[in-house]
C-alpha positions in Angstrom: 0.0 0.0 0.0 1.0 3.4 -0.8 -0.2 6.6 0.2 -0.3 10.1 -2.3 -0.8 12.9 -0.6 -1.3 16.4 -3.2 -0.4 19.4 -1.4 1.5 21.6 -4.1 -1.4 24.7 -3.1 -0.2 27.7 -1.6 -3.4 27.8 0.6 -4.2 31.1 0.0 -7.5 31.1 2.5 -4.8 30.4 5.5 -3.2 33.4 4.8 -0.8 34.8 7.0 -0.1 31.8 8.2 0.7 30.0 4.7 3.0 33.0 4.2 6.1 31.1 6.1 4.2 27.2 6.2 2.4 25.0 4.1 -1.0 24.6 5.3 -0.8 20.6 5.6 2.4 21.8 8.2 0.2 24.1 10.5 -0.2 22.0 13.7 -3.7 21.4 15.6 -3.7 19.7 18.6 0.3 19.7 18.9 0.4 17.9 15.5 0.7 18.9 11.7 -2.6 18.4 9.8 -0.9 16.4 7.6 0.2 14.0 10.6 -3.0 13.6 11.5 -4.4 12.4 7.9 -1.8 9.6 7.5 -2.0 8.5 11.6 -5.8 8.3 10.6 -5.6 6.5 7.7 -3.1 4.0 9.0 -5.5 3.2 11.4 -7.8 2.2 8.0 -5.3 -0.5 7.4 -4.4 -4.1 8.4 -0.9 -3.7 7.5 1.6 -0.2 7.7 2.1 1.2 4.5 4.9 0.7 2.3 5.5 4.3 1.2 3.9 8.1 1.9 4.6 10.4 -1.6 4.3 13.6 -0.9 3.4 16.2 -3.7 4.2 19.5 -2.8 5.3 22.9 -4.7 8.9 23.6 -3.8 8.2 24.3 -0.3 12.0 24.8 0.6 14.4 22.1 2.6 12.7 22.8 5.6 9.3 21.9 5.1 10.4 18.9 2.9 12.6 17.7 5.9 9.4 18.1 8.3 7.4 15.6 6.1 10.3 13.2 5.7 10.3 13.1 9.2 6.9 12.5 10.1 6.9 9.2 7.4 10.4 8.2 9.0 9.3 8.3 12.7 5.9 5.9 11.4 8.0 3.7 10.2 7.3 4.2 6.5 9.6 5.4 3.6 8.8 8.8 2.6 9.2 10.8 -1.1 9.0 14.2 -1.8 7.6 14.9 -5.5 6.9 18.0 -7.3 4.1 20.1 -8.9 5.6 22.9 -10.2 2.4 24.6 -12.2 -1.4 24.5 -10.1 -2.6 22.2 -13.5 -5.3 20.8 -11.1 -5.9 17.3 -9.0 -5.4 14.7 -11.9 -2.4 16.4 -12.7 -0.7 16.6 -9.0 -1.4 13.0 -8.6 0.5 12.2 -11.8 3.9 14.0 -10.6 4.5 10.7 -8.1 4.2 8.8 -11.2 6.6 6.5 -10.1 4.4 5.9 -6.7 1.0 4.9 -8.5 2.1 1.3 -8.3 -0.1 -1.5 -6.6 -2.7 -0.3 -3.7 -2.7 3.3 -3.0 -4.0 5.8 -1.4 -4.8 9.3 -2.6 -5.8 11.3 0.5 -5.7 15.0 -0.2 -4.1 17.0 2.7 -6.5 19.5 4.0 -8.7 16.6 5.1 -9.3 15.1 8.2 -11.5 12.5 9.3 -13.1 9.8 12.2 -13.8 6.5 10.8 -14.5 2.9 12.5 -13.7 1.0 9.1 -11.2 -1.0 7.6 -10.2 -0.9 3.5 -11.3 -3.8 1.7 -9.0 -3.9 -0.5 -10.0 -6.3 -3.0 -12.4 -3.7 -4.3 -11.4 -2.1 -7.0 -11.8 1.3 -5.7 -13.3 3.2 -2.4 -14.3 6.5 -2.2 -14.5 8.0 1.0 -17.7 10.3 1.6 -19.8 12.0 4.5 -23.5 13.1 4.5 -23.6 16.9 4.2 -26.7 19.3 4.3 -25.7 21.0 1.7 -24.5 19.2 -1.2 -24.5 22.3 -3.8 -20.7 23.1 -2.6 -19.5 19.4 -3.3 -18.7 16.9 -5.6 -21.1 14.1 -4.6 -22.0 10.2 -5.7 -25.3 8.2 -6.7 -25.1 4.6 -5.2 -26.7 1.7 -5.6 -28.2 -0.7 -2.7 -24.5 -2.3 -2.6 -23.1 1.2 -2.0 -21.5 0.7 -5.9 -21.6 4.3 -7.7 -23.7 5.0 -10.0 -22.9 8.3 -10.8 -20.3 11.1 -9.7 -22.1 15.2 -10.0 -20.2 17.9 -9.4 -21.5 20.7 -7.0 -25.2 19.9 -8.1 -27.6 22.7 -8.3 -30.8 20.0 -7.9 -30.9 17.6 -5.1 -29.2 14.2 -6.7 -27.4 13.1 -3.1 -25.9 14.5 -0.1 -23.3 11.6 -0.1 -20.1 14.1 -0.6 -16.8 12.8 -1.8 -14.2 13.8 1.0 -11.4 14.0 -0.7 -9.5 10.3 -0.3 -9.3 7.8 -2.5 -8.5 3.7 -2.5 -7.2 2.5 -5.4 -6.6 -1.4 -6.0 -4.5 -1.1 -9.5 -2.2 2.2 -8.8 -0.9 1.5 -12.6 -4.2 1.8 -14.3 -5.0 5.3 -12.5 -1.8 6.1 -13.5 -2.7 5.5 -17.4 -6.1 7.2 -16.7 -4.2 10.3 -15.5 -2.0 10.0 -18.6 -4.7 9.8 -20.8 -6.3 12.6 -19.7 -2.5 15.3 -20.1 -1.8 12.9 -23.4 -5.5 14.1 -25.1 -5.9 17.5 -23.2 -9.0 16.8 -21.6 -9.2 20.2 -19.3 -11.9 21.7 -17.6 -11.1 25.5 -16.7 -7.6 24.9 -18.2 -7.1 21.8 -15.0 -6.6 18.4 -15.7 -9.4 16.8 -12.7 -9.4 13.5 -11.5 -13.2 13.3 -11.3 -12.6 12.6 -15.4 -10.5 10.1 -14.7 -13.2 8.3 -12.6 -15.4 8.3 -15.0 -13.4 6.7 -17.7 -12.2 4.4 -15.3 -16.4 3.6 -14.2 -17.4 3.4 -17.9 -14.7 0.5 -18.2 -16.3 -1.5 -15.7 -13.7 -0.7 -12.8 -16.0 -0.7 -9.7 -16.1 2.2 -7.3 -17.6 1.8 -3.7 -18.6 4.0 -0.9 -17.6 3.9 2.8 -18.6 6.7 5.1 -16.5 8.2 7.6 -17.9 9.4 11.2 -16.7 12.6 11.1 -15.5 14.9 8.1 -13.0 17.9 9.4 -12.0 20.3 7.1 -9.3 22.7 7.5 -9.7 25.2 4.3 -9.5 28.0 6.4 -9.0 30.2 9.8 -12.4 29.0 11.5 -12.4 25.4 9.8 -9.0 24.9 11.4 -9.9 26.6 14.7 -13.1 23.7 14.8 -11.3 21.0 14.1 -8.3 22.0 16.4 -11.3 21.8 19.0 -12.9 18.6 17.6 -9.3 16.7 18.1 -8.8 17.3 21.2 -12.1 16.0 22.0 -11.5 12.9 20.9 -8.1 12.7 22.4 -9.0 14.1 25.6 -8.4 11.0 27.6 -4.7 10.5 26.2 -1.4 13.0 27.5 -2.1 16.4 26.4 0.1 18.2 28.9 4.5 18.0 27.9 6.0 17.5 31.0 8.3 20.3 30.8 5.4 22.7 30.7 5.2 25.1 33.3 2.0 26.5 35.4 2.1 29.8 37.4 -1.0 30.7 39.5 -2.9 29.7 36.0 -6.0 27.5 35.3 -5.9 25.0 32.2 -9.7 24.1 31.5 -9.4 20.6 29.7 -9.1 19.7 26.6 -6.1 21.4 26.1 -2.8 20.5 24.2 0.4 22.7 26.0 3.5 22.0 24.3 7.3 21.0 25.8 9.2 24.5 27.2 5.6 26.0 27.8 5.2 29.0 30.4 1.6 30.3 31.4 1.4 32.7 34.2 -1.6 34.0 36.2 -3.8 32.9 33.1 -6.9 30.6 32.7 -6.2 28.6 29.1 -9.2 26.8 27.4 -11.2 24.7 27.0 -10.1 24.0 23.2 -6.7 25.7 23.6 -3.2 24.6 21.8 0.1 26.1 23.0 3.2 24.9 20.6 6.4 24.8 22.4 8.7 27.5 24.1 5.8 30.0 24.1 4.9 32.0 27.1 1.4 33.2 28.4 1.1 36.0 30.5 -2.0 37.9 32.5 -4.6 35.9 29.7 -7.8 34.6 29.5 -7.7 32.1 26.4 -10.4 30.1 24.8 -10.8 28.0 21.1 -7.6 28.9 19.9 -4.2 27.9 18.5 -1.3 29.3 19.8 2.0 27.9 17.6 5.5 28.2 18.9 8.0 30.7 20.4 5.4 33.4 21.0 4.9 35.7 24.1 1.1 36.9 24.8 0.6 39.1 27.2 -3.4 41.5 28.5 -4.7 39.0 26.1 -8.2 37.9 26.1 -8.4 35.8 23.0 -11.3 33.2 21.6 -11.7 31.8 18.1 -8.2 32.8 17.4 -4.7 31.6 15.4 -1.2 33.0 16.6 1.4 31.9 14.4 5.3 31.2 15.6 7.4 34.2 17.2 4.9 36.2 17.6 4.9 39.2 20.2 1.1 40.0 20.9 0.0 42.4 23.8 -3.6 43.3 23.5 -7.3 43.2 24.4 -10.7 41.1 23.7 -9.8 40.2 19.9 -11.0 37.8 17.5 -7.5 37.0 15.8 -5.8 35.6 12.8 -2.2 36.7 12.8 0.7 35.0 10.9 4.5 34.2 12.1 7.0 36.9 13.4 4.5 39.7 14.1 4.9 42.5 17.0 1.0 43.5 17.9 1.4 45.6 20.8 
C-alpha cells in the first residue's frame, strides 16, 4: 500500500499563516494536519504502508525535511515529488508517477476524518464520503443498494445526493490510474484549463472498474482560519483522555480548563487557558484569558483575552478582547 498525498497549493484562505508554512504543516492539537491524515488512515489498514509520496510545490528544505520526518518516525519510507504549475488534481497525482504502483491511497491534505472502518481492499476502488446538508458546494455520488456508484455530479444545483466525496481515494491497480491520468494530459482533456481527476473516474467507471462507498464518522475540514480553529477543537475532543500536557510545561498561579494540548518549554502565568486551547512549544502566556484557539511556537502573549483565534510562531502579541488571525513573526502591541 502506498499513500499520495497532493499538497503543491499555496493555501491562499490560510493566509498569514501559509506566508512562512504549508498549510498541511500548520499544527492542531500539537500535531501537523498532515500527521493527523496519515495517523488516521493507518489506522484504516491491516498492515503499515509501504510508502507516503508527498506532492508538494517547492516548499523549501525545511518543510520537505518536516514531512520526511513524520513518514520516518511511522516507520514508512517517505518521497517528496513536485508540482511545479497548479494544473489541477489529476495532474498533482501524476507528478508521483513513479508511486502509482499497486494499492494506493490518494488522500488529499486538507482533510481530516473519524472512521471505524477497515479498506477492503480487494475492491477495486473506495471512495471516501460523508452526509452533508448541503450538497451544492461538493462533488457528490449516486449509489446503488451495494453502496457501488452510479454516478459522480459535481457541485449539483438540484438535489441528486448529499453523499459528498471527501477527498481520499483507494485504489486497487495504482498502474491503471496512473494510465487514466495520462490519458487525460496525453488528449488535453481540461476543464477550466485543470486536468481533474473526477474525469479520470469516470473513464475508469465506464470500463467496468468498480467504485464503492464507505462513510467516515466525522468529516474535518481545514480550508481555512475558522475550519481549522473547529477542528483544532474537535481533536482534542477525541483525544482528551490521552497525555495532552508535555511535562516540561510550566503553570504559574494559571487555570488550564481541559481539553487542552500545551507544548514542551511551555510558560503560562496567572492565566486561565481553554477549553479548546493549543500552545506549541517555548511560548509564554502572561496575565490571559484564552479560549478555542491555536497558539504555535515561540510566541509571548501578554493582557490578552483571545477566543476563536490563530497566533502563528514568534509572535509578540499584547492586546485586548480580539478575535484574531495573525501570521509568524508579528509584533501587535
Amino acid at each position: 500500500m502506498k499513500i499520495i498525498i497532493p499538497m503543491a497549493g499555496i493555501g491562499k484562505r490560510m493566509r498569514p499563516h501559509t506566508l512562512t508554512i504549508p498549510k498541511p504543516l500548520i499544527p492542531v492539537a500539537g500535531k501537523p494536519i498532515v500527521q493527523h491524515l496519515v495517523e488516521s488512515l493507518i489506522h484504516s489498514f491491516d498492515t503499515l504502508p509501504d510508502e507516503i509520496a508527498f506532492i508538494t510545490g517547492n516548499f523549501g528544505e525545511e518543510s520537505e525535511k518536516k514531512l520526511l520526518d513524520i513518514s520516518h518516525n511511522l516507520g514508512i519510507k517517505g518521497n517528496i515529488y513536485y508540482q511545479h504549475q497548479a494544473l489541477g488534481t489529476a495532474h498533482a497525482i501524476l507528478c508521483a508517477e513513479a508511486s502509482l504502483t499497486g494499492n494506493v491511497i490518494v488522500a488529499f491534505a486538507d482533510t481530516l476524518f473519524k472512521a471505524g472502518f477497515k479498506i477492503d481492499t480487494q475492491k477495486d476502488s473506495i471512495i471516501w464520503t460523508h452526509k452533508v446538508a448541503d450538497p451544492s458546494s461538493f462533488g457528490v455520488v449516486t449509489t446503488d443498494d451495494n453502496h457501488k456508484i452510479t454516478r459522480f455530479v459535481e457541485k449539483p444545483k438540484d438535489f441528486v445526493s448529499d453523499e459528498a466525496i471527501i477527498g481520499i481515494y483507494y485504489f486497487k491497480d495504482g498502474d491503471n490510474l496512473r494510465k487514466e491520468l495520462q490519458f487525460l494530459v496525453d488528449n488535453n482533456q481540461m476543464k477550466s484549463g485543470e486536468y481533474q481527476l473526477t474525469d479520470a473516474l469516470e473513464n475508469m467507471m465506464n470500463k467496468n472498474i468498480g467504485f464503492y462507498t464507505q462513510q467516515v464518522d466525522e468529516w474535518l475540514d481545514c480550508g481555512n482560519k475558522d475550519a481549522t480553529v473547529y477542528t483544532n477543537q474537535r481533536i482534542l475532543e477525541l483525544l482528551k483522555e490521552t497525555k495532552l500536557i508535555a511535562d516540561t510545561a510550566l503553570l504559574k498561579n494559571s487555570v488550564v480548563k481541559p481539553p487542552c494540548y500545551i507544548g514542551e518549554n511551555v510558560l503560562i502565568e496567572d492565566a486561565v487557558i481553554g477549553p479548546h486551547v493549543s500552545i506549541g512549544k517555548n511560548t509564554h502566556i502572561k496575565n490571559s484569558i484564552i479560549t478555542n484557539s491555536i497558539i504555535q511556537e515561540d510566541s509571548l502573549i501578554t493582557d490578552a483575552n483571545l477566543d476563536n483565534s490563530m497566533i502563528g510562531n514568534h509572535v509578540e502579541y499584547k492586546g485586548k478582547l480580539y478575535e484574531l488571525s495573525i501570521g509568524d513573526y508579528t509584533t501587535f502591541c
